[in-house]
Rosetta silent file (secondary structure, phi, psi, omega in degrees, C-alpha in Angstrom):
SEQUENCE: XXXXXXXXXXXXXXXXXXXXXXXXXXXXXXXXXXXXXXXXXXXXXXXXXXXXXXXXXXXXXXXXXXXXXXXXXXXXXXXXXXXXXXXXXXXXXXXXXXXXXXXXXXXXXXXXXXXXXXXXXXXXXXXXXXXXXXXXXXXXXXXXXXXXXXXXXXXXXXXXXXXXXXXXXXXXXXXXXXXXXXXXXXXXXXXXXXXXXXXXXXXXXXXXXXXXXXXXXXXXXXXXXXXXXXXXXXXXXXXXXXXXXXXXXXXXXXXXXXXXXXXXXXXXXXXXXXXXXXXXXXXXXXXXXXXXXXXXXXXXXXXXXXXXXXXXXX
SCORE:     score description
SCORE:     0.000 S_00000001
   1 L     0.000  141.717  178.723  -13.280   16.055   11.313 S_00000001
   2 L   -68.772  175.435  165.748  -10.427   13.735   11.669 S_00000001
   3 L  -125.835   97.678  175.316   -6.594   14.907   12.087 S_00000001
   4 E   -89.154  121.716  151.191   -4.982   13.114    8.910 S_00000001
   5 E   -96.034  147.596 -142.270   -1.555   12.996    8.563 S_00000001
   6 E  -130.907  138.238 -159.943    0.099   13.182    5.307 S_00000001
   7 E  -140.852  109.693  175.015    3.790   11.566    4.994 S_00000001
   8 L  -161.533  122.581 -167.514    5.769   12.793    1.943 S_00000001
   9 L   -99.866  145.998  153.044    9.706   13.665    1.147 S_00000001
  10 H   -93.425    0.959  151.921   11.075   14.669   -2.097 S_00000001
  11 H   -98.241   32.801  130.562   13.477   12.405   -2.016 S_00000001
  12 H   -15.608  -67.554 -179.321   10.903   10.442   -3.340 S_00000001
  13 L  -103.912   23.967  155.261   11.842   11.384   -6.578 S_00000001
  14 L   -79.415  -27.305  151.703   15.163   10.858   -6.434 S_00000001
  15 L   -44.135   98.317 -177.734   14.002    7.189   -7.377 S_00000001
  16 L  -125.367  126.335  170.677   14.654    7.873  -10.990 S_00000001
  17 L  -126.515  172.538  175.778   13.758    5.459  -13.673 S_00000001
  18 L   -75.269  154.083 -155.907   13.537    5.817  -17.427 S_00000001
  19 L   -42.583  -45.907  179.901   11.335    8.292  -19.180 S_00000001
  20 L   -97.258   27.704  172.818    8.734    5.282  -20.532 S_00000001
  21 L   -76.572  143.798 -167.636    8.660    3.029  -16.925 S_00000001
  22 L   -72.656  -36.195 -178.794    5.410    3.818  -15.812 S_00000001
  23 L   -72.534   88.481 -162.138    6.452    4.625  -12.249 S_00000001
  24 L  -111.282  179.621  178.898    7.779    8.133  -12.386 S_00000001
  25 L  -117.252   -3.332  146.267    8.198   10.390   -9.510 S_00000001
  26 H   -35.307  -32.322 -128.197    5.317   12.754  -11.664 S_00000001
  27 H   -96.813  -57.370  177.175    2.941   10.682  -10.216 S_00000001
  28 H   -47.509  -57.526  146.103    4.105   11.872   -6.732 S_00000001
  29 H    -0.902  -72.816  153.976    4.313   15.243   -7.999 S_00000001
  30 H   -14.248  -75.382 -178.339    0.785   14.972   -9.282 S_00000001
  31 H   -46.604  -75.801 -169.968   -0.378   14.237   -5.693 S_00000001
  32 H   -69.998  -16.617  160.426    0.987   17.027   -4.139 S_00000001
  33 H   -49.097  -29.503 -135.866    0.261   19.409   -7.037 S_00000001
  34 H  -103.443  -49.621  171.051   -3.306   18.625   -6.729 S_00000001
  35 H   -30.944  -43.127  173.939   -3.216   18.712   -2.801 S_00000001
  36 H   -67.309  -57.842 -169.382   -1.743   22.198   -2.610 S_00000001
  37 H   -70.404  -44.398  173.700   -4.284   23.479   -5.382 S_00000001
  38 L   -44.223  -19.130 -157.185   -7.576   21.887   -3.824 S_00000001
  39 L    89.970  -23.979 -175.949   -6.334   23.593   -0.423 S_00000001
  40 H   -52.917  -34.795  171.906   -6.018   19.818    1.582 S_00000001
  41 H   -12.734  -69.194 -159.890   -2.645   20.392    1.646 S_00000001
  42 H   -86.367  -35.531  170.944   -2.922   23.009    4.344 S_00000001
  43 H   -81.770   -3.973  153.187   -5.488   21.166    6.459 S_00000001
  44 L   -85.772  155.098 -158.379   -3.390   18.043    6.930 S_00000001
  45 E   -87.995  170.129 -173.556   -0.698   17.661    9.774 S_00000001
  46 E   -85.600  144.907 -178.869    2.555   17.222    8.332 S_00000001
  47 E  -152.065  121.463  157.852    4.210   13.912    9.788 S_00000001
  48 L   -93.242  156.096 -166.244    8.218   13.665    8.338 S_00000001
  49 L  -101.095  178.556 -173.057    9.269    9.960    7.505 S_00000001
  50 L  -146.882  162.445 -167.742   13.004    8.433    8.445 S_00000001
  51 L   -78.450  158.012  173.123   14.704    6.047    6.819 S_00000001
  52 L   -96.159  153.586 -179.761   13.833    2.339    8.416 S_00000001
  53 L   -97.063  171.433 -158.161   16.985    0.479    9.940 S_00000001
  54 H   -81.003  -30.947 -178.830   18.184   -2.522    9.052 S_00000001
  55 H   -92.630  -17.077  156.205   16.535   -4.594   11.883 S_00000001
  56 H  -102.112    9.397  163.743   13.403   -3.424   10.892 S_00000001
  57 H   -72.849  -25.595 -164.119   13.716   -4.496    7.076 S_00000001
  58 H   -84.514  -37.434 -170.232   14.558   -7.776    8.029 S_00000001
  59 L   -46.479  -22.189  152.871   11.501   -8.536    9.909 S_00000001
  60 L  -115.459  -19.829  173.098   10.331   -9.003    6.428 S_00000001
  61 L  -126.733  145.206 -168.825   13.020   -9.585    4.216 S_00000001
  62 L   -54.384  135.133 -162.490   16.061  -11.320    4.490 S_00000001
  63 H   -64.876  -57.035  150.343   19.243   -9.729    5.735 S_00000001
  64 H   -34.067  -70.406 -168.295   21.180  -10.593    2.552 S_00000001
  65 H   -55.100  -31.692 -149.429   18.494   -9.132    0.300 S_00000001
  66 H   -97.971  -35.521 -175.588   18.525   -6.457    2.002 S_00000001
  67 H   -70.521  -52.041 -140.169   22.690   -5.932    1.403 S_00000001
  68 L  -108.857   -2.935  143.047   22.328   -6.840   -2.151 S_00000001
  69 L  -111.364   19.886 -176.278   20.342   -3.912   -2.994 S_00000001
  70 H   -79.264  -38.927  177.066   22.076   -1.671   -0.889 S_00000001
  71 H  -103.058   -3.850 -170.192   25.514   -2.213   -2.920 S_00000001
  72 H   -93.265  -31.937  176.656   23.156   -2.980   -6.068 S_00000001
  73 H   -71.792  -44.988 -176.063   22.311    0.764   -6.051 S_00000001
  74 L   -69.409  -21.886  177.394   25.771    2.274   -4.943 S_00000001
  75 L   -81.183    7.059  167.433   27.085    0.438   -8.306 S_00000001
  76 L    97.516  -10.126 -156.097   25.190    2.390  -10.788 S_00000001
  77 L   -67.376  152.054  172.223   22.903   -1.412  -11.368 S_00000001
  78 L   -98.784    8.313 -162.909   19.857    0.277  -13.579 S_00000001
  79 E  -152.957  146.996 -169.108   17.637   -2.860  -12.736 S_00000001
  80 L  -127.596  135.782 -160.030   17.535   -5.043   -9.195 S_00000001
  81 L     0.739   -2.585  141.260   16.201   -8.844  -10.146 S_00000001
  82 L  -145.145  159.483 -144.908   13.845   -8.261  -12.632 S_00000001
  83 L   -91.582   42.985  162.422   14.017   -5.646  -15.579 S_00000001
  84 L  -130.711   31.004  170.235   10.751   -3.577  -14.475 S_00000001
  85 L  -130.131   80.809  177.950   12.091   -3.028  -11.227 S_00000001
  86 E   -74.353  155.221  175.385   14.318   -0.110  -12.004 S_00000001
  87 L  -145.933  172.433  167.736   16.642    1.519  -10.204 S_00000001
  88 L  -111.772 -164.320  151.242   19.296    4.348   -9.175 S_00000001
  89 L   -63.978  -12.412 -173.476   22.150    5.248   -6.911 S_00000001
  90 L  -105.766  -17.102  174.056   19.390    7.197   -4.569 S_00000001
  91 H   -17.487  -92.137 -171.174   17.053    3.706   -4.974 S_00000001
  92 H   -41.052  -25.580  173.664   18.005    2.255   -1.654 S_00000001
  93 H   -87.202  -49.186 -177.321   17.762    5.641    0.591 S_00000001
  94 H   -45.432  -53.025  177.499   14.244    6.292   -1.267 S_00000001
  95 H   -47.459  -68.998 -168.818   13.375    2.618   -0.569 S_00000001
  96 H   -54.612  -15.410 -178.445   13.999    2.682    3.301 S_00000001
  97 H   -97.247   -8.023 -178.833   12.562    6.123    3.501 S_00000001
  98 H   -90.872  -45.185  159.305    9.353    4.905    1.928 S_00000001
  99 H   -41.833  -63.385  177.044    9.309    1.959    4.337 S_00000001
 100 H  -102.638   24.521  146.522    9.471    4.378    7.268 S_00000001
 101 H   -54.045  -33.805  157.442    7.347    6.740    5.929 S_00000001
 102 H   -74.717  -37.438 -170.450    4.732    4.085    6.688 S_00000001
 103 H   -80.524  -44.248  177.377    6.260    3.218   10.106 S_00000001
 104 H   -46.201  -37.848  170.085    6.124    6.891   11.142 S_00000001
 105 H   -34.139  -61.986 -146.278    2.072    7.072    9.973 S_00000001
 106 H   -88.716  -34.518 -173.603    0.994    4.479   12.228 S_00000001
 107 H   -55.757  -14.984  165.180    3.274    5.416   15.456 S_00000001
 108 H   -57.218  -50.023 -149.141    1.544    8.752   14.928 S_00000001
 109 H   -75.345  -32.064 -155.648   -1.530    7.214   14.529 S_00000001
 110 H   -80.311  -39.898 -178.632   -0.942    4.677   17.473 S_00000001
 111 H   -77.590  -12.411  153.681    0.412    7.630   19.853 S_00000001
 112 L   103.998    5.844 -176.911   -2.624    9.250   19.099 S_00000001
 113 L   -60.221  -19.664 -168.948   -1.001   12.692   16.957 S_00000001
 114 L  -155.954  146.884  163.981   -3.294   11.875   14.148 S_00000001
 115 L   -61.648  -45.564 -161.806   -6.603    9.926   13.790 S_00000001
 116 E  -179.331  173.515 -156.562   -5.048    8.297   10.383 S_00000001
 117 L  -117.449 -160.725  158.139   -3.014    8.722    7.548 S_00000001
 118 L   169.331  120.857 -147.407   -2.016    8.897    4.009 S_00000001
 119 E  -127.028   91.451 -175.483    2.017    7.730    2.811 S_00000001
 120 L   -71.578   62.396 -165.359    2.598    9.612   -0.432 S_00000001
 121 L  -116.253   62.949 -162.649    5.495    7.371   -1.325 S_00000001
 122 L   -84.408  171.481  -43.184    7.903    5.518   -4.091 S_00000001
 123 L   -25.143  116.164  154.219    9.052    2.896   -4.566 S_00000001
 124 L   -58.972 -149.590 -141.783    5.922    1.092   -3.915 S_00000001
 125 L  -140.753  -29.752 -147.217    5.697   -1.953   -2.125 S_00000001
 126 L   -74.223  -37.038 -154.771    3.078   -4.814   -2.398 S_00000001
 127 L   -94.152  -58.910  175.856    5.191   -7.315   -4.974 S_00000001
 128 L    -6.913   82.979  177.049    8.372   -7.422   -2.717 S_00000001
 129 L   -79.296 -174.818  167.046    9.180  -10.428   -1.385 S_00000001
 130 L   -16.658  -70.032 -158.280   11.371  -12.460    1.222 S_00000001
 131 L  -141.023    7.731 -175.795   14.458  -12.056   -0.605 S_00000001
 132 L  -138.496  133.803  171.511   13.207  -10.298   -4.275 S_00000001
 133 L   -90.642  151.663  172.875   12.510   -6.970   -6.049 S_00000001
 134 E  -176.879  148.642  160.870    9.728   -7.135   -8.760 S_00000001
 135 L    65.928   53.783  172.673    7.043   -5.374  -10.334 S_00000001
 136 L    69.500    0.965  177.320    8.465   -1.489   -9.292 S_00000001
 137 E  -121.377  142.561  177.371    8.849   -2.909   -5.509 S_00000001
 138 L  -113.553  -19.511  174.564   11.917   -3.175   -3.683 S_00000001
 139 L  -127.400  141.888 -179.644   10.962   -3.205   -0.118 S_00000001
 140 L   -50.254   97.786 -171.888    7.738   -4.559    1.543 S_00000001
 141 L   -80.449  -64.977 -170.868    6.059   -0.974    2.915 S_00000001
 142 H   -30.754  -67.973 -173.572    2.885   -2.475    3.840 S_00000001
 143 H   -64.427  -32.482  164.465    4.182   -5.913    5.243 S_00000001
 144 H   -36.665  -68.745 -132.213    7.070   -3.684    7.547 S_00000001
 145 H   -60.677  -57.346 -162.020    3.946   -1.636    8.788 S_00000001
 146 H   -79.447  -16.898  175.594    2.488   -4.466   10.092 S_00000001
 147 H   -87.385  -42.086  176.521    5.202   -6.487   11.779 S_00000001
 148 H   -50.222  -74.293  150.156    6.360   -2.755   13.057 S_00000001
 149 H     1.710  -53.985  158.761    2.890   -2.813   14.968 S_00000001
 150 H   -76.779  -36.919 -171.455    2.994   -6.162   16.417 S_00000001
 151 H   -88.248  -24.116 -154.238    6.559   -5.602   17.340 S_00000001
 152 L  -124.431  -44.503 -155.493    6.993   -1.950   18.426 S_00000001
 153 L  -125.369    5.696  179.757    3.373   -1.383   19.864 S_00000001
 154 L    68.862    0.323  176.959    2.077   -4.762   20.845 S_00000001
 155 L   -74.904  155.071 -156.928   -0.989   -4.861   18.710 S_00000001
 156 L   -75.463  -46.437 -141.993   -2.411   -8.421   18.153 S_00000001
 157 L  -133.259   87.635 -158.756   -4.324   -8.089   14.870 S_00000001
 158 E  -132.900  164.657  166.251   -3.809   -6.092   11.921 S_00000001
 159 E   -99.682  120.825  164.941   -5.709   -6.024    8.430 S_00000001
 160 E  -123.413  126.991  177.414   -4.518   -5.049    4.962 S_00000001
 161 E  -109.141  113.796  166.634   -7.192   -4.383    2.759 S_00000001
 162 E  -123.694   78.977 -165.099   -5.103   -4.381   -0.797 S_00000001
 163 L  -124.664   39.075  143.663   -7.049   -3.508   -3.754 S_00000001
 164 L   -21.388  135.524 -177.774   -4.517   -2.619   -6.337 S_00000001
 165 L   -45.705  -37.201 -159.089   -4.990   -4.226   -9.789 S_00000001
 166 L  -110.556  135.786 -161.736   -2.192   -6.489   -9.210 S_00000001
 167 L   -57.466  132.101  148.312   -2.104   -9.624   -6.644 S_00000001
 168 L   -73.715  101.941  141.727    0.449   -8.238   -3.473 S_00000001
 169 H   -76.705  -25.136  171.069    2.364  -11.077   -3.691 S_00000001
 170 H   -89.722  -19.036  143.115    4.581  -10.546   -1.544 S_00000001
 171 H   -35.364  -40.438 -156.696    2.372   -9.007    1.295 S_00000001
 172 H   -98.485  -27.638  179.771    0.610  -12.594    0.875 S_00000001
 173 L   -77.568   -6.978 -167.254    3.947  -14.477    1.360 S_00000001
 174 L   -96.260  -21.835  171.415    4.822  -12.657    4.229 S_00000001
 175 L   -92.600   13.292 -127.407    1.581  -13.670    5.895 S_00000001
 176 L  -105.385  -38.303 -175.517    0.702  -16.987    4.414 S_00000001
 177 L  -112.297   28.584 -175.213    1.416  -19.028    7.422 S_00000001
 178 L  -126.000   99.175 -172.199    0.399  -16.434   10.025 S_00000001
 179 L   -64.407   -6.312 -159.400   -3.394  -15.885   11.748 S_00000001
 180 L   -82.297  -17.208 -179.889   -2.179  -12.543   13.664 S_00000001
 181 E  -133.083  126.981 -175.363   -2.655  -10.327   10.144 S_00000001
 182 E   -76.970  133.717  142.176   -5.841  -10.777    7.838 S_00000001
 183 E  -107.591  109.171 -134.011   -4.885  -10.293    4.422 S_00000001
 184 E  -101.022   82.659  172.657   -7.627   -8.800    2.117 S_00000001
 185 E  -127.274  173.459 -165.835   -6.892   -8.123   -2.053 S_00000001
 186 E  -151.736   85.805  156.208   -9.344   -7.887   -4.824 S_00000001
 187 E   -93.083  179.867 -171.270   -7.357   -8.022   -8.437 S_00000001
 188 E   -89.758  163.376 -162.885   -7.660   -8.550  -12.107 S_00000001
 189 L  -166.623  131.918  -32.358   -6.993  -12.292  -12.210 S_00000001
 190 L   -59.653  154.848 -100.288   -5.208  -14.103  -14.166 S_00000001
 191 L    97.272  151.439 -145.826   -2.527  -11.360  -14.276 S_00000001
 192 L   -66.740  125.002   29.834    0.677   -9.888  -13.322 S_00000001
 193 L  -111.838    2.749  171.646    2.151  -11.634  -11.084 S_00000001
 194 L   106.062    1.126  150.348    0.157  -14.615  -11.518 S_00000001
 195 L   -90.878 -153.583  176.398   -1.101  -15.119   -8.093 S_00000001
 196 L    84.022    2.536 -177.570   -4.261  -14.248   -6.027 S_00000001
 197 L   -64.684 -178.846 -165.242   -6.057  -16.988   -6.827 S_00000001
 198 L   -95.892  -39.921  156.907   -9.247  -18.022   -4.453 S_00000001
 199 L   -75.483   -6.047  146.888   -7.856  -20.744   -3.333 S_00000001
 200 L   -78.577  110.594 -152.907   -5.137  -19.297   -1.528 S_00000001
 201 L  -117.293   91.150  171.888   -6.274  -18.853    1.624 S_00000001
 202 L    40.697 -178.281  156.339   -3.354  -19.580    3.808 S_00000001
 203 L  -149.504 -166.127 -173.661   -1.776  -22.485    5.433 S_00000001
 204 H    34.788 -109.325 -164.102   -1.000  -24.047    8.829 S_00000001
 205 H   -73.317  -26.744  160.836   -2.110  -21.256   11.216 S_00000001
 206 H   -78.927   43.900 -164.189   -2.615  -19.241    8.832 S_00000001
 207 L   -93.119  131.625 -176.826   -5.390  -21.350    6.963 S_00000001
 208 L    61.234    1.700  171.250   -8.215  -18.228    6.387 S_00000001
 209 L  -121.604   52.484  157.627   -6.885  -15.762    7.184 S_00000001
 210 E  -156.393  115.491  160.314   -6.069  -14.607    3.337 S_00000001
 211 E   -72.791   81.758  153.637   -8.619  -13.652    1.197 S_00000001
 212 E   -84.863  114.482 -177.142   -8.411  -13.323   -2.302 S_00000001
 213 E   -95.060  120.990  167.385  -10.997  -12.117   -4.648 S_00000001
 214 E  -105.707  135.320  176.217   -9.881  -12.418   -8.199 S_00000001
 215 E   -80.428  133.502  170.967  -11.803  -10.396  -10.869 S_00000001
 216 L   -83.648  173.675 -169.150  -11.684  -10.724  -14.379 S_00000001
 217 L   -42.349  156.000  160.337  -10.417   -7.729  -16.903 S_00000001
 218 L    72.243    3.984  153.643  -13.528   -4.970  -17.025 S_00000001
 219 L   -57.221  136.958 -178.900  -14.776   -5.260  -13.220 S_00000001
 220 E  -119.144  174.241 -162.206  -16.820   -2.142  -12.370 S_00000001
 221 H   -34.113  -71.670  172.530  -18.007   -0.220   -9.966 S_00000001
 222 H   -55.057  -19.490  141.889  -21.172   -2.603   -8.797 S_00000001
 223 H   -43.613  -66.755  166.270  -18.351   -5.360   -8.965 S_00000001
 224 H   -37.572  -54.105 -166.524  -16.486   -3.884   -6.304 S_00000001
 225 H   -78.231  -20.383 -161.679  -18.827   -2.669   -4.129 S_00000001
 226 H   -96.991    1.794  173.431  -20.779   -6.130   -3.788 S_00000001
 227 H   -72.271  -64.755 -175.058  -17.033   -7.867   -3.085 S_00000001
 228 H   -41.514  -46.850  175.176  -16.356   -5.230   -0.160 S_00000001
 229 H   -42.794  -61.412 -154.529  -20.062   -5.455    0.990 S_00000001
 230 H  -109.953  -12.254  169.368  -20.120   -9.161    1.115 S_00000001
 231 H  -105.595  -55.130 -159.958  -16.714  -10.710    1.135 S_00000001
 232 H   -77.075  -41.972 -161.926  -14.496   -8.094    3.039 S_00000001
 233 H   -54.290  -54.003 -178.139  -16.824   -6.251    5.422 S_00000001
 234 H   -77.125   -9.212  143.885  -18.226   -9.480    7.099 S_00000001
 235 H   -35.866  -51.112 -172.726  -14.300  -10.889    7.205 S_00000001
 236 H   -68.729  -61.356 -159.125  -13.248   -8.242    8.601 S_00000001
 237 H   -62.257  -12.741 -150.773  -15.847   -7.324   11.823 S_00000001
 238 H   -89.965  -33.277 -177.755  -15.198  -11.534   12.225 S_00000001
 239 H   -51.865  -72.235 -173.316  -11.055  -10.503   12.469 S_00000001
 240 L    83.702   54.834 -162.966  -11.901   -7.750   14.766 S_00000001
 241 L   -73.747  164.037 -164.508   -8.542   -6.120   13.897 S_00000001
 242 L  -113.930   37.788  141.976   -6.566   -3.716   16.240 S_00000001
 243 L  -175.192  173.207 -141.121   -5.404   -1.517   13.312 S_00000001
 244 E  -166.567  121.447  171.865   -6.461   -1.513    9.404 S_00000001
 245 E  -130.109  141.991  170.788   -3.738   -0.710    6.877 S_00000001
 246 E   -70.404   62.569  161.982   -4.320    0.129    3.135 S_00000001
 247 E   -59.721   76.776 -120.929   -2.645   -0.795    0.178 S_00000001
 248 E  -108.491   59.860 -169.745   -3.868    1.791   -2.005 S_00000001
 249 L  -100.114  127.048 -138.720   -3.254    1.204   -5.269 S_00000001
 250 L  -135.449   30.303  134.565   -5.558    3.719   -7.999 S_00000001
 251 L   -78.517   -7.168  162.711   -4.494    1.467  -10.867 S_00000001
 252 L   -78.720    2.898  155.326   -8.094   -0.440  -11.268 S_00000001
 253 E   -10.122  115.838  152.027   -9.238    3.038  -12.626 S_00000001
 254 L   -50.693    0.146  142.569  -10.860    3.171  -15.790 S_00000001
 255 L   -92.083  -18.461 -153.809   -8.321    5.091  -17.402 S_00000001
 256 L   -73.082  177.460 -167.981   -5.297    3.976  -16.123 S_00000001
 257 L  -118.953   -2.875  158.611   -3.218    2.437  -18.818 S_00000001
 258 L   -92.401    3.092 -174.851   -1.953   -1.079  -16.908 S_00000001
 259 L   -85.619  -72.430  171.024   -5.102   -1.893  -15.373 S_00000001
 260 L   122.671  -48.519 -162.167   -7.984   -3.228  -17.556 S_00000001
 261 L   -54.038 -175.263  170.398  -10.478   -2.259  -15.088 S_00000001
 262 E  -140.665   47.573 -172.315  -13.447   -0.067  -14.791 S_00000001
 263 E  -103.270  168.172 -179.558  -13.524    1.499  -11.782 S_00000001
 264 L  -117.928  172.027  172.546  -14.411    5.039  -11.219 S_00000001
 265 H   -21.202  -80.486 -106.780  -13.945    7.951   -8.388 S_00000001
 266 H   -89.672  -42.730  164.506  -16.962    6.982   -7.070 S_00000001
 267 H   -33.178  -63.216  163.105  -15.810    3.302   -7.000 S_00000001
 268 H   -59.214  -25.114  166.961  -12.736    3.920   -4.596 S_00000001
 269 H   -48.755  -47.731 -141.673  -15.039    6.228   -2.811 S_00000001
 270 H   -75.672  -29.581 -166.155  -17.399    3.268   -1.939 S_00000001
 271 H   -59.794  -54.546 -170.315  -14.162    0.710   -1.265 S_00000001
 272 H   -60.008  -35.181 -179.454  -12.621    3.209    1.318 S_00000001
 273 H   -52.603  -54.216 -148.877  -16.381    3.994    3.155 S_00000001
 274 H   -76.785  -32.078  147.821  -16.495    0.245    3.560 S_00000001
 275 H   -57.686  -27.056  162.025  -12.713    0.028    5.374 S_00000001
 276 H   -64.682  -43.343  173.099  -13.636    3.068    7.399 S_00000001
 277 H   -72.645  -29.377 -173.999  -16.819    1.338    8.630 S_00000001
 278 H   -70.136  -37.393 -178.193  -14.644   -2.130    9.463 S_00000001
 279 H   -69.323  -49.906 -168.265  -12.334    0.403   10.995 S_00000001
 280 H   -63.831  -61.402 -167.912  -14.419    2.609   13.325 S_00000001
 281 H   -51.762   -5.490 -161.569  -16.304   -0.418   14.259 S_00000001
 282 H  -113.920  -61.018 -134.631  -13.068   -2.595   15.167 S_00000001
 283 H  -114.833  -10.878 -155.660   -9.989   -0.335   15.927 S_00000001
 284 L    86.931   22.596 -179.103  -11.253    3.397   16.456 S_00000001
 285 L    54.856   41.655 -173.397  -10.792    4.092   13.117 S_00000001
 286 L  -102.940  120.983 -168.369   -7.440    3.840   13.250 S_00000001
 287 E  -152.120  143.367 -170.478   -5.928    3.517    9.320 S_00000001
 288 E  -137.680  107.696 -163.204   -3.106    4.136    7.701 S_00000001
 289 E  -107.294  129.955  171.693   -3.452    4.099    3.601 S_00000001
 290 E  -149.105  171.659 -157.939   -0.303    4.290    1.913 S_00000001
 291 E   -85.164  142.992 -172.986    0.293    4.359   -2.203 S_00000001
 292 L  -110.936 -112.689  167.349    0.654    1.416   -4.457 S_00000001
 293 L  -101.181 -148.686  164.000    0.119    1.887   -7.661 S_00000001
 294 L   135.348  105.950  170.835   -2.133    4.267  -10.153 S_00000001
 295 L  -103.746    5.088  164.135   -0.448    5.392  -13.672 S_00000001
 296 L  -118.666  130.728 -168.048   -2.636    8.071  -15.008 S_00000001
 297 H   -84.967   -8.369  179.221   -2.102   11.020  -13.341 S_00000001
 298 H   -90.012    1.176 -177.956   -5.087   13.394  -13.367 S_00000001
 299 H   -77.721  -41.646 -166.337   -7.055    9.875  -12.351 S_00000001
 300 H   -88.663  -28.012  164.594   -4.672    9.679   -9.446 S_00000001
 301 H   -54.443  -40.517 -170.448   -4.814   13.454   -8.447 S_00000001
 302 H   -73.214  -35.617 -153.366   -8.698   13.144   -8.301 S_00000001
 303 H  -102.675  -13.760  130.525   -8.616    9.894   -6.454 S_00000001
 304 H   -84.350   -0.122  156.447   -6.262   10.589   -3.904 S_00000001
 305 H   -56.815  -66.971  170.369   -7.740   13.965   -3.225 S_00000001
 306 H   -11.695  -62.038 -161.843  -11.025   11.870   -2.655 S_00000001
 307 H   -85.476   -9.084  166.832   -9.389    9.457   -0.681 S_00000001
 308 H  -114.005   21.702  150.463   -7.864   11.790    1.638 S_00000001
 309 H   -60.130  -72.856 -173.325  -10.811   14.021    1.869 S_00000001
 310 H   -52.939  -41.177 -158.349  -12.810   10.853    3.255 S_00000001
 311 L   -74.580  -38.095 -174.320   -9.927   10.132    5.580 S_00000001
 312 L   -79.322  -19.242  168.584  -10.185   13.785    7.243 S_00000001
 313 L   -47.287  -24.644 -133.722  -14.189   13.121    7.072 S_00000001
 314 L   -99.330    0.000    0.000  -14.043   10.225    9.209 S_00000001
């Protein structure tokens, strides 16, 4: 059995948006409801997160950007550049704590306290860009993780496997012209935000090393599994990355109520076996999954039970 560690605050849910925004801090709730009643709860180590500092937000976003939601929050704004990326006065401490809620996983994981991870977190993260909030994210988690990696521990190589409904754009913009991190997603296509297409593969140094599969509405299980088989798996062992991060998003669900998809438990089971095998075979298994999206909540209680079952499995 692995030693997972599980990274979750409650000021979490001090991110407060209005009652019909999809993103609630239930959802977190949810999680740890369902964690406590299965019992995982109690078999995972505890890892507390800290807020990230201002020189490590900038490594992905812009110093400015970074100011302007910092004073966009202390005023009371209910919305930071566009209006489904709500916010509060606790926004900006939530953000930075979700951001190093991810950097704490992997220095765990990298110092060797835990095998791997699991970042119970809001805001997510994936849409963030350079210098813009959008689509419920105000800070990059994901793309931090990975410059926090290269920068604070010296690894070379890192992978994000993203297979959220919705294109990470900004995880892809943050990468676009960079070979040291493989960038993996598999979305509904065309759909919000309107990127992901297959022809974005990178450019200059970064020419291949971004992957995008896009799927149309109503991909299923047997969809999934033969992209991971045959597009990510042999990508990946080719990368040979020296850690494997997760964007974990449990909105291609067949219930969920933005997705369109059709995937089931069993579905996310088979995506996560196939990142576990890229991992043990590359890195030591060393992975750090942390949450994107997923709006129906007993689908996301089952499916991050699942998924952090398999992580302590590993």
């Amino acid at each position: 059995m692995a030693r997972t560690g599980f990274v979750y605050d409650p000021t979490f849910l001090m991110h407060r948006v209005s009652s019909l925004h999809p993103e609630q801090p239930a959802r977190l709730q949810a999680i740890v409801g369902a964690l406590e009643e299965t019992g995982l709860l109690g078999k995972l180590t505890p890892l507390a997160p800290r807020a990230a500092e201002l020189d490590e937000l900038t490594t992905v976003h812009a110093a400015d950007y970074v100011e302007r939601v910092k004073w966009a929050c202390s005023r009371g704004d209910g919305f930071l550049d566009s209006l489904d990326t709500e916010i509060c006065p606790d926004s900006f401490l939530a953000a930075k704590l979700a951001v190093g809620a991810a950097l704490c996983a992997v220095d765990a994981v990298v110092e060797g306290k835990v095998d791997n991870a699991f970042c119970a977190v809001r805001p997510p993260g994936h849409h963030a860009t350079h210098a813009k909030a959008m689509g419920f994210c105000i800070f990059n988690n994901v793309a931090l993780t990975a410059r926090h990696l290269q920068r604070v521990h010296g690894l070379e190589r890192v992978l994000i496997v993203d297979w959220d409904v919705h294109h990470g754009n900004g995880t892809q913009e943050a990468f676009y012209y960079d070979e040291t991190v493989f960038y993996f997603s598999v979305h509904r296509y065309p759909y919000y935000p309107g990127t992901g297409a297959a022809s974005e593969t990178g450019e200059d140094k970064g020419r291949g090393f971004t992957l995008n599969v896009p799927l149309p509405a109503g991909a299923d299980d047997g969809v999934y599994e033969k992209v991971f088989e045959e597009k990510l798996l042999p990508a990946a062992k080719t990368f040979q990355p020296d850690f494997v991060l997760i964007s974990a998003g449990f909105d291609p669900h067949h219930a969920d109520p933005l997705g369109g998809m059709r995937v089931s438990e069993e579905g996310f089971r088979t995506m996560l076996r196939v990142v576990l095998e890229v991992a043990g075979s590359t890195c030591d298994g060393k992975v750090v999954s942390v949450l994107e999206g997923g709006y129906r909540l007993d689908a996301l209680r089952t499916c991050v039970c699942d998924h952090i079952a398999m992580l302590m499995a590993a």
